[in-house]
N, C-alpha and C positions, 0 to 999 in steps of 0.2 A: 077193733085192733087186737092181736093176738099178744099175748104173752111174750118175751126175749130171755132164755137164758143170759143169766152172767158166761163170762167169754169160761170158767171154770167149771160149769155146772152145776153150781152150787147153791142153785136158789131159781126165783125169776124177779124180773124188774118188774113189780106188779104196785098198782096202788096202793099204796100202806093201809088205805081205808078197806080195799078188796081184799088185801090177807090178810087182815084182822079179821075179816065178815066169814074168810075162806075156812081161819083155824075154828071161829067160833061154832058152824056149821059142822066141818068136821068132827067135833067133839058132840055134838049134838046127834050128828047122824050114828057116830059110834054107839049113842046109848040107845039107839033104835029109834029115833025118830025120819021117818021115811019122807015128811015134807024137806026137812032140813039138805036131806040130801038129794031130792029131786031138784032144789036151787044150785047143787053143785053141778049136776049134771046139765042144765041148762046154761050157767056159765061157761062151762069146759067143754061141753060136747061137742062143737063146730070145729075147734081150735083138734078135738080129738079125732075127728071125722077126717079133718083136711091131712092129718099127718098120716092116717091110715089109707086114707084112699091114694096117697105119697106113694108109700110103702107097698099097698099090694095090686094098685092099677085096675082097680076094680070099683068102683062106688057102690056095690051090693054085696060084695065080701067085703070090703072097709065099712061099711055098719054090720054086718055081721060082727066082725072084729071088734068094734067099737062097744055094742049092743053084749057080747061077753068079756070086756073089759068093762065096766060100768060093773055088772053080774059081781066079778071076781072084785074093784074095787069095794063093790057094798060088803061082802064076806070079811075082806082083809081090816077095812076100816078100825079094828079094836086093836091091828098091830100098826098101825101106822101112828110114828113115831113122831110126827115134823119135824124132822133133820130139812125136809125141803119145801118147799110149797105144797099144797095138793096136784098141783095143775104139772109139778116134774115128775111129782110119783105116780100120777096116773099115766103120763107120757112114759115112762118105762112101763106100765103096766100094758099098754095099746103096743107098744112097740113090740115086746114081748109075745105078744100073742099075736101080732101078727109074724114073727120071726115062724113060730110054731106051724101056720096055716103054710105061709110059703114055704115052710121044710115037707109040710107034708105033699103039696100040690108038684104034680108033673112038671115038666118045661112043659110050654105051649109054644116055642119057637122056637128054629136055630136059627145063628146068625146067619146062614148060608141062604135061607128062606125068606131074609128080611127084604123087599124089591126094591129095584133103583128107582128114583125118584124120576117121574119125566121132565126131561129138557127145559129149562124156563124160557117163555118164550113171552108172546105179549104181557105186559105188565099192567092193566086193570085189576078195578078191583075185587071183581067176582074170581079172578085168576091168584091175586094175594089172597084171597080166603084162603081159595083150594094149596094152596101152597104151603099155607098155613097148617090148616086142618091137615094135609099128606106128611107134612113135616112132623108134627104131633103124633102121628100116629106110628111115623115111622123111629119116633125116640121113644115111646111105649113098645114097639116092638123088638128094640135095641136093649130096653131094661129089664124084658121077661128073659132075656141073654144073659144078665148077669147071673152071679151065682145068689144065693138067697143072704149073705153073709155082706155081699159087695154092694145089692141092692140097697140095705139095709144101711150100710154105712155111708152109702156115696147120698142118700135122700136124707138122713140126718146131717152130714156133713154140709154141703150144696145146698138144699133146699132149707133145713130147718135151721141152720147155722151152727150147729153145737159142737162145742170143742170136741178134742179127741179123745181127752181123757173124758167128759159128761158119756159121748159113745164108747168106750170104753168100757166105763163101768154099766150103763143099762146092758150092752148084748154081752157082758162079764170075759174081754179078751182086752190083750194088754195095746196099750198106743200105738205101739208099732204096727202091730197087725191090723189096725183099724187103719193107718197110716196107708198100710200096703194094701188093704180093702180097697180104701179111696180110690188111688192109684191105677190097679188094674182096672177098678169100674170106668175110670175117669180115663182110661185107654183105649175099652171099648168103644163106648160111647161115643169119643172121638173120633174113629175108624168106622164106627157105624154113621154117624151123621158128616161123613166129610162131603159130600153132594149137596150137602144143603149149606157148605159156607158161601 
């Protein structure tokens, strides 16, 4: 079971016994002990894997992402402060670099390109798979549409739950704009999957 931001952002609901173990390691791994911090990474890593492959719709550039976020947490480690859990501030750390990958990466689709869904017609269930799987791919197709800003915010929003101020502050733009991220992503998307309500 993963981690829950507070609705604030300001922490996570984690076991009191797991962020005691979390700070303990933390401070361990800070002063160079490399075991310490390979139990962080295997704690955190699934939880950082599922947010990034969220994020960039890719399972092989979200461990990419993940794999130099892990990189850039070990380096940072002597500044980290615990103002938050480990598992928030690695979660900006992944997020972050995935912001950085999809700013750099082309569009791979316009909307105009994304195909109608065919006709629904007999209803078995090799026929729900495929419906399934065409629908999934046609909302992956719909999300490489948004912009890298709206992606970002409509999959921590929607997917991860996190307030608007916690998004906010990780992509550093104020509530409102995170607000109007949502929004338009949450338009597209709409207008993109209206065949498959």
């Amino acid at each position: 079971m993963s981690a829950r931001r507070d609705p604030e952002g300001g922490g996570e609901d984690e076991d009191p016994a797991s962020g005691a173990g979390d700070r303990l390691l933390v401070v361990r791994a800070a002063e160079g002990d490399e075991e310490a911090f390979e139990v962080l990474v295997r704690r955190h890593g699934a939880a950082a894997l599922q947010l990034a492959e969220r994020l960039m719709g890719s399972r092989a550039e979200a461990e990419d992402a993940v794999q130099d976020a892990f990189v850039s947490a070990w380096r940072k480690l002597p500044e980290f402060r615990g103002e938050a859990g480990f598992g928030t501030w690695l979660h900006r750390i992944v997020t972050n670099r995935c912001l950085n990958l999809l700013r750099a990466r082309r569009p791979v689709a316009d909307l105009d390109t994304v195909p109608e869904p065919a006709a629904p017609g007999h209803r078995s269930s090799p026929v729900r798979a495929a419906e399934s799987h065409a629908a999934a791919r046609d909302l992956d197709l719909a999300m490489r549409c948004l912009s890298t800003q709206q992606r970002v915010c409509w999959v921590l929003r929607e997917i991860e739950g996190r307030s608007y101020e916690s998004i906010a502050h990780t992509v550093r733009i104020s509530p409102e704009a995170v607000r109007a991220r949502v929004f338009r992503a949450r338009r597209v998307l709409t207008e993109a999957m209206a065949a498959w309500r």
